[in-house]
C-alpha positions in Angstrom: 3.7 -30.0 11.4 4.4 -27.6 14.3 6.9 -24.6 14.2 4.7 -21.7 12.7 2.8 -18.8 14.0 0.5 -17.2 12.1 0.7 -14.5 14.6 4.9 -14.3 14.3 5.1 -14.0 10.9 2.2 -12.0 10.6 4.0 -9.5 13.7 7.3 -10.3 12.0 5.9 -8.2 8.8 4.7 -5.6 10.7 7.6 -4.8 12.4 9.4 -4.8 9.3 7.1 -2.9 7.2 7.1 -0.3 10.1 10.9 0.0 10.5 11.2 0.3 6.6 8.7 3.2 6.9 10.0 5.0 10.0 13.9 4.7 8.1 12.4 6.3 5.5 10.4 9.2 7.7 13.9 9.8 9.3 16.7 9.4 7.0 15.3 11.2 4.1 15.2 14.5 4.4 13.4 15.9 0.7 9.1 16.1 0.9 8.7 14.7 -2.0 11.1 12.3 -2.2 10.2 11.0 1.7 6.6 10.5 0.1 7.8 8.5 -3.1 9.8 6.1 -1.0 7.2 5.7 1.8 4.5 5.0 -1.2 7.0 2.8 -2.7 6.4 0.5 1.0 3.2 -0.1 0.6 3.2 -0.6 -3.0 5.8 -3.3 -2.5 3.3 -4.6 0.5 0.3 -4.8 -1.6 2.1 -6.5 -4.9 4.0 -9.0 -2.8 0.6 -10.0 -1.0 -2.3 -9.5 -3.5 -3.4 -12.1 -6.1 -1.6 -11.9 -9.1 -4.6 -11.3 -11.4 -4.4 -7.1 -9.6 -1.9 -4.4 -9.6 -0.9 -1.7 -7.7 0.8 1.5 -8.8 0.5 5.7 -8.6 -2.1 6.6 -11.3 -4.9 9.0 -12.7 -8.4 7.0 -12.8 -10.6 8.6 -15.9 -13.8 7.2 -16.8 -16.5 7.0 -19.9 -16.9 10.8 -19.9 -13.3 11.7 -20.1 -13.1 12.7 -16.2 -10.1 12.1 -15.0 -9.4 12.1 -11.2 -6.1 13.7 -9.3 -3.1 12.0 -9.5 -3.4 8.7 -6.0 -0.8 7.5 -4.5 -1.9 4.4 -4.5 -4.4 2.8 -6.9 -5.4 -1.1 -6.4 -7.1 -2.0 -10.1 -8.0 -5.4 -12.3 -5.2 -5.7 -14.5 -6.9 -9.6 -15.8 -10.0 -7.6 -17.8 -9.3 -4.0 -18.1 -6.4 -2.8 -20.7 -4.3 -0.1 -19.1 -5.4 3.5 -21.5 -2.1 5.2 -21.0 1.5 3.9 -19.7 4.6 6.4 -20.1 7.2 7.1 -18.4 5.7 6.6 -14.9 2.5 8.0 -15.9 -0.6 5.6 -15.7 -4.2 6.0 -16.3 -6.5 3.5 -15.3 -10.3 2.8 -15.9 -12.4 3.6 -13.6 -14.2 0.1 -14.2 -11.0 -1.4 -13.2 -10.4 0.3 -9.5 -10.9 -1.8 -6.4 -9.3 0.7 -3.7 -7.5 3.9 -3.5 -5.1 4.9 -0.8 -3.4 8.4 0.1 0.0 7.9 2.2 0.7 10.6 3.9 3.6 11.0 6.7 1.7 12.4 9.1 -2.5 13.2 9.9 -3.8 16.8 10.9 -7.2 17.8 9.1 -5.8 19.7 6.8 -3.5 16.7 5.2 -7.0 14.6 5.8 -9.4 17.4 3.8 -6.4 16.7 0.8 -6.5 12.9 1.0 -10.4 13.0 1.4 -10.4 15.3 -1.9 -8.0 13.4 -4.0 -10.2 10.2 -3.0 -14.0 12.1 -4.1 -12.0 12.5 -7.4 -12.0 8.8 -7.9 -15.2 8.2 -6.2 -16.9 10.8 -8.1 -16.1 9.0 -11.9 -18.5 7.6 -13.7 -18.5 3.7 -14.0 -20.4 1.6 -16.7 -21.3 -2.0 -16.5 -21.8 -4.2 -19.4 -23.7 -7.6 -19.0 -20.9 -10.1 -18.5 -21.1 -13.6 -19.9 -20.5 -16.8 -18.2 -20.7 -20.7 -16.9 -24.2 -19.7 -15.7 -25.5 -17.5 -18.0 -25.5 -13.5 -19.0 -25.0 -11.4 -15.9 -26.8 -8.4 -15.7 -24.9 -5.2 -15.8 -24.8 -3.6 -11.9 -26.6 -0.7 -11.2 -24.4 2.1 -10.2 -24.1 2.9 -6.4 -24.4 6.9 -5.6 -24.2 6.1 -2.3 -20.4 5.5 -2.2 -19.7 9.4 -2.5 -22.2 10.4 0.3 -20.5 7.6 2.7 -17.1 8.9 1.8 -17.9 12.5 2.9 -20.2 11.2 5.9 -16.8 9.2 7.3 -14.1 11.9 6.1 -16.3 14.1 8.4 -15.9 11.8 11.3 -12.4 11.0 11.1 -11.9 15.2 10.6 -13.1 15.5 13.6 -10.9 12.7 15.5 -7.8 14.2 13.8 -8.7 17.5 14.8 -8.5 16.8 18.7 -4.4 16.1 18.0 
């Protein structure tokens, strides 16, 4: 059957997702409250698109050793296998175990807003996160080894993109 475009629709979302946030940039006039609703966007984006089996909300990560990251704008986590630790009144704290992706919105970029969202980021990437052997269909799954790495590539590229944002 003919009719759709992947590439309309697709350009048809973006358009809309960019006038929604642009609306929001000019018509409301509070910090705070510009950064809510613009959060609010993309938390809408990613719960309309992602599989049903993850959620997406503002939240504190804490891990195993009762570190518990900076408050992120937007946290991507398992909701299928992890139990949420604390839900109330807006507040959420996740496992670490659970986390897939972090984001920071921000309304604008200079280094200084990109040395914050680089920050509240390390606090999540920082956390320590266990791993059980997991059984299944095929067997016991070893538990994964954890990745140090990950915080070392997160400065390395905060660096570079410091140093883009700092030409503008």
């Amino acid at each position: 059957m003919r009719g759709w475009s992947l590439e309309k629709l697709l350009a048809g979302l973006h358009e809309e997702i960019s006038l929604r946030l642009e609306r929001s940039r000019a018509a409301i006039g509070h910090p705070v409250a510009k950064g809510d609703a613009t959060e609010g966007i993309w938390i809408e984006l990613l719960k309309n698109y992602l599989p049903e089996r993850y959620r997406v909300h503002r939240a504190f990560v804490i891990d195993s050793t009762d570190t518990t990251s900076q408050q992120i704008d937007i946290v991507i986590y398992d909701r299928q296998y992890t139990p949420l630790i604390f839900k109330q009144d807006g507040t959420l704290v996740i496992p670490a175990e659970s986390v897939y992706a972090v984001f920071e919105a921000k309304q604008s970029i200079d280094a200084d807003q990109l040395d914050y969202a680089a920050g509240k980021i390390a606090s999540v990437r920082a956390l320590c996160r266990t791993s059980l052997p997991i059984p299944s269909a095929g067997g016991m799954q070893p538990a994964k080894p954890r990745d140090t790495s990950l915080v070392a590539s997160s400065h390395s590229k905060a660096n570079g993109i410091r140093r883009w944002a700092a030409r503008y």
